[in-house]
N, C-alpha and C positions, 0 to 999 in steps of 0.2 A: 188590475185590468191590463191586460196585453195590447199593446201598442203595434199596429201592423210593421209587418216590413216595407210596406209600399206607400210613401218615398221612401227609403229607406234612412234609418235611425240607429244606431248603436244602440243596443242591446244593454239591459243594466240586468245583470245577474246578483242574487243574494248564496253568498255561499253561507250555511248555517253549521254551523261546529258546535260542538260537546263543552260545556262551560270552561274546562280545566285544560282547553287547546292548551295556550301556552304554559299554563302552570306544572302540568304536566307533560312533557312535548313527548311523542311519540311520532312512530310513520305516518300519522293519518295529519299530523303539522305538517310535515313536511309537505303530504300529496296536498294540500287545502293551501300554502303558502305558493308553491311551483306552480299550481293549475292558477290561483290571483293574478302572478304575476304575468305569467305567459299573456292569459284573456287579456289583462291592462294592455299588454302591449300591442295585441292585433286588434283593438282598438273596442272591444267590447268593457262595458262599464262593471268592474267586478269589485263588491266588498263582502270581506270576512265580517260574519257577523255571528256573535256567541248565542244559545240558548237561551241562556238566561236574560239576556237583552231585549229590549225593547225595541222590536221592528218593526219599520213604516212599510210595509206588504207592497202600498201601491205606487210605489219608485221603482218597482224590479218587475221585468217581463216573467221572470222564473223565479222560484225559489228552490235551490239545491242544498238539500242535506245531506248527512255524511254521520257512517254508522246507524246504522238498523238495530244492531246491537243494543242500541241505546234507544231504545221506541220513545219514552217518555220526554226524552227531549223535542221530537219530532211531531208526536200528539197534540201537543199543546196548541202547536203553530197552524199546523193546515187544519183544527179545529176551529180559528180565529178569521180564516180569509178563504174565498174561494179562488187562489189566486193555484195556479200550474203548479205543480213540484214534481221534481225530481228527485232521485236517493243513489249517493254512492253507499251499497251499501257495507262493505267492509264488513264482514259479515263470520264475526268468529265463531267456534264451538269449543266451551269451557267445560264440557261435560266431563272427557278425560280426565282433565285435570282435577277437576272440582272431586270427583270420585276415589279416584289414586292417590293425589298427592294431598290435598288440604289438611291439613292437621286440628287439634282441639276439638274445642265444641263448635264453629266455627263449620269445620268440617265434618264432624258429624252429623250438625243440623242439613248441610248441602247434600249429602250422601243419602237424606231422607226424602229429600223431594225431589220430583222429576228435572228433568233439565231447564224450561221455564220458569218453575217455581223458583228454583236458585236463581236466576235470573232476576227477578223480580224482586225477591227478598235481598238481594246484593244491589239493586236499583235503591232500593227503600232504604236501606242501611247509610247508603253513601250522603242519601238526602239527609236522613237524621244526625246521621254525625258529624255536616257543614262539609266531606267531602266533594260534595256537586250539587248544581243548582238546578232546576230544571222549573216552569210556570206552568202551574194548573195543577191537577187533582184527578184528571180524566183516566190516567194512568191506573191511578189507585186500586178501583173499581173495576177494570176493563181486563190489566193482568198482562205480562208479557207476551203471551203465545198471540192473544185476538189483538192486540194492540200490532204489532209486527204484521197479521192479516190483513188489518185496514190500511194500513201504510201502505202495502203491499198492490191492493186494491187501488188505491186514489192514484198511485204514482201514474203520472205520465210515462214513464219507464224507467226502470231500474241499470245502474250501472257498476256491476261487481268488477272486480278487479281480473277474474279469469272465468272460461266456461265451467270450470270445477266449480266455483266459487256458487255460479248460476245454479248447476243442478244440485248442490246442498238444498240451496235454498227454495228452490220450488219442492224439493222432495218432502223440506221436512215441515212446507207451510200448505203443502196441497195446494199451489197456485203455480200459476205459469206466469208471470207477468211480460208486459213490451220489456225485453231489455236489449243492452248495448256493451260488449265486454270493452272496458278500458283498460288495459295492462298497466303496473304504476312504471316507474323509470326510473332515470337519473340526469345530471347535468351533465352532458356533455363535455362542455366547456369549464368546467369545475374538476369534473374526476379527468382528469390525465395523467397516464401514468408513464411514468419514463422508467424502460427498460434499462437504462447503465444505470440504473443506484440498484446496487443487487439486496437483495432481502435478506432476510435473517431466518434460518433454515428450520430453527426452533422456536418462533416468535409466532403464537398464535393468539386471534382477538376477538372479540366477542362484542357485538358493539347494539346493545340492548337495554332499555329500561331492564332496572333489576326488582326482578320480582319472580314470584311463582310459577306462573306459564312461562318465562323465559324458560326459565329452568336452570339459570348460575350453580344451583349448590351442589347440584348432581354432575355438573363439567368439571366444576372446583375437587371435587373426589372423582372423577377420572383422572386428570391431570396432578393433582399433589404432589409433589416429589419425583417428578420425572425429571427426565432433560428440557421439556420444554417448560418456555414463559408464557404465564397465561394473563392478559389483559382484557382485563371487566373494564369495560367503556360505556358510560351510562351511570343516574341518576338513580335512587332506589323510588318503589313507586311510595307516594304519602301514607298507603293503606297498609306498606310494608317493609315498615322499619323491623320489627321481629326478622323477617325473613334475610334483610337485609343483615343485621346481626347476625344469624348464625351461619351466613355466607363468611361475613368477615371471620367470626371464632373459626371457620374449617379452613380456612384458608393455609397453605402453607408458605414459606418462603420465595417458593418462583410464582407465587398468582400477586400482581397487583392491581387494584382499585383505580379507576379514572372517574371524576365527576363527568358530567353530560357535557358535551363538546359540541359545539358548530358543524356545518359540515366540510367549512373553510380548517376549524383545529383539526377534524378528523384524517385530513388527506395525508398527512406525516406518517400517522400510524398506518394507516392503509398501506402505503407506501411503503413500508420499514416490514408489513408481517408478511409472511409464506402463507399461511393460512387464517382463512376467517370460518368460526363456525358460530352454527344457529340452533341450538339442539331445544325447541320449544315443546310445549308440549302440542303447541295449533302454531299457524303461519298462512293467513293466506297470499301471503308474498313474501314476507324477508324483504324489508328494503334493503338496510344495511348488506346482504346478501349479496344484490343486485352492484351496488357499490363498491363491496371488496372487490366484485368480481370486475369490474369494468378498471381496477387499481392494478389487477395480476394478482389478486388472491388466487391462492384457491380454496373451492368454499364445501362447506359439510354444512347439510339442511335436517331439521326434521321429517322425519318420516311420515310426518302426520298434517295432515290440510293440502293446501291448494299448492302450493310453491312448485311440485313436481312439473307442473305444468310448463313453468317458466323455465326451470333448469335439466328435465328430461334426465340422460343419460349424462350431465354435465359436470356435476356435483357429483359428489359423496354423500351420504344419508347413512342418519343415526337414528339408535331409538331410544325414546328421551329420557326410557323409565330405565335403561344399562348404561353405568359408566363404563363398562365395557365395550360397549358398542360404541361409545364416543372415542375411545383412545386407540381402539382397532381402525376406526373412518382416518381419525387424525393419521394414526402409524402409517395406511395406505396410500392418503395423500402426500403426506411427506416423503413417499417413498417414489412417488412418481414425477417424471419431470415435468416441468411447466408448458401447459400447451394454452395458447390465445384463443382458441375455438369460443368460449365460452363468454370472453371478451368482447369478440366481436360480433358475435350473436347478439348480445346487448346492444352495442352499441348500436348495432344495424333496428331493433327491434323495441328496443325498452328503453325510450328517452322522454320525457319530460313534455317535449314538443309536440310527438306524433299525440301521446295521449291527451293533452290539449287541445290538437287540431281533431280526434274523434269526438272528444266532448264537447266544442262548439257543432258538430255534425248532430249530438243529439240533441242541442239548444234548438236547433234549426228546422229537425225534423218535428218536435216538438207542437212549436211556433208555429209552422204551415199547418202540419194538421189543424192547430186549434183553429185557424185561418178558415182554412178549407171546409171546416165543418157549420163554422159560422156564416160565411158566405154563402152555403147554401141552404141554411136557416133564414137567413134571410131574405134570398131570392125565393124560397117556395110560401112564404107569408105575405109578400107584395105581388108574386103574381099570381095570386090564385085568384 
């Protein structure tokens, strides 16, 4: 039950994440940690709370989920409470990848079925093999494509990370839903980059869970034996120890291996490389991106998803399926001098804060509407 604003009350938000937040940490930790913290501090009530947990509904004015991607986690809940939600929804397309790159039977069985089914059957897999947890069965039956539809439906509005990100996803679910674009960011106050520590002209880094849609193994054979150093920063994912493997066998002598870092360890490296690239096969942001960039990287994005939006004519862009493509973007940017344009674009535009302060705007807007509609539910049944 939603609690009015008038006297007014701090707001208790439930932010609801994917079982394997921390276990696996990706960009969407970080967005779900920074947006906590921020809310804490301008004084609205916010807990991280997992899927697989067990949630008290009626302690929270809202409940906000994170990744659509993952419907099955998000099924379960607004099937249990008629309480408000909202959806960041992080909103990937694996098709590409699954298509092109997957390997085995694995990938053959994906190359067989449209893009939801893969979805769904890579949902179902991770269940059965204890890689994630998710409550209910609703899923089962319902299927990834209609399941993503009703979410889609119930939301109070939806909040993608850019307009690209929006028109995917009304295109490819035939809805239009209320939304609110929140761009992700960076810290500020964290990422600073000091101009007299000069960089290393061939030091370039890659700072990505290592798995598949990154795309490591195919940058690792662009780079092999050149002049430059190539640093993998990041964790391999649970599902891809193989893959991870045969990153390490291709590896040559100048690529080395970093386990997943902070984002307090990561400022050195930032700091120390010329170049950060992102050569994925999807992105709908690149955070790590975001971050070399506000460090004095300069950054090479995939060609592929939403990111363009954020970096424009600012970046470099590769394509994910040519190592070629990658060493020709690196060779161009290395060849250019360093310009802050790109820097200060972020910083002015892409912080931490400002997307905090639009997402408390769509808690807000939200809230009144429910307000508003009730109010006048109720004034036309007592005076009639």
């Amino acid at each position: 039950m939603i609690r009015y604003l008038y006297p007014p009350m701090p707001l208790r938000i439930a932010l609801i994440a994917r079982s394997t937040l921390y276990r696996v940490p990706g960009g969407d930790t970080i967005q779900i940690q920074q947006t906590a913290r921020l809310l804490n501090a301008s004084g609205i009530k916010a807990d991280i709370c997992l899927t697989h947990e067990k949630i008290t509904y009626n302690r929270y004015d809202l409940l906000h989920f994170f990744n659509i991607t993952r419907p099955a986690d998000i099924l379960y809940h607004i099937n249990k409470t008629p309480q408000r939600f909202i959806v960041s929804t992080i909103h990937i397309d694996y098709r590409e990848y699954d298509s092109i790159y997957r390997k085995g039977l694995s990938g053959f069985i994906l190359r067989m079925l449209p893009a939801h089914g893969s979805e769904y059957i890579k949902t179902l897999l991770r269940r059965l093999k204890g890689q994630d947890q998710w409550k209910g069965w609703q899923f089962v039956w319902k299927g990834q494509y209609k399941t993503i539809q009703e979410i889609l439906r119930r939301a109070a509005i939806v909040l993608p990370n850019s307009y690209s990100e929006y028109t995917r996803l009304a295109k490819t679910y035939h809805l239009q839903p209320a939304y609110k674009v929140i761009p992700n960011g960076i810290d500020p106050q964290l990422f600073q980059y000091n101009p007299q520590i000069a960089k290393d002209p061939n030091l370039v880094i890659c700072v990505a869970r290592i798995e598949g849609i990154k795309n490591q193994l195919t940058l690792i054979q662009a780079l092999n034996n050149t002049k430059y150093k190539l640093l993998l920063i990041g964790s391999p994912s649970p599902n891809q120890q193989e893959y991870y493997m045969r990153c390490r066998k291709a590896a040559a002598s100048n690529i080395r291996f970093i386990n997943n870092l902070s984002q307090q360890e990561l400022l050195q490296f930032y700091q120390q490389a010329s170049i950060h690239i992102l050569p994925s096969w999807f992105e709908t942001t690149g955070l790590s991106s975001l971050e070399a960039a506000a460090m004095g990287c300069k950054v090479i994005i995939t060609d592929k998803g939403d990111a363009k939006e954020y970096f424009r004519s600012l970046a470099g862009y590769c394509n994910p399926q040519s190592p070629e493509s990658m060493y020709a973007a690196i060779e161009a940017a290395a060849a250019q001098p360093y310009d802050n344009t790109l820097r200060n674009k972020i910083l002015s535009n892409y912080i931490w804060q400002e997307a905090t302060d639009a997402t408390v705007d769509a808690y807000k807007e939200v809230i009144q509407s429910y307000e508003a509609t009730h109010r006048h539910s109720w004034h036309k049944r007592y005076t009639q």
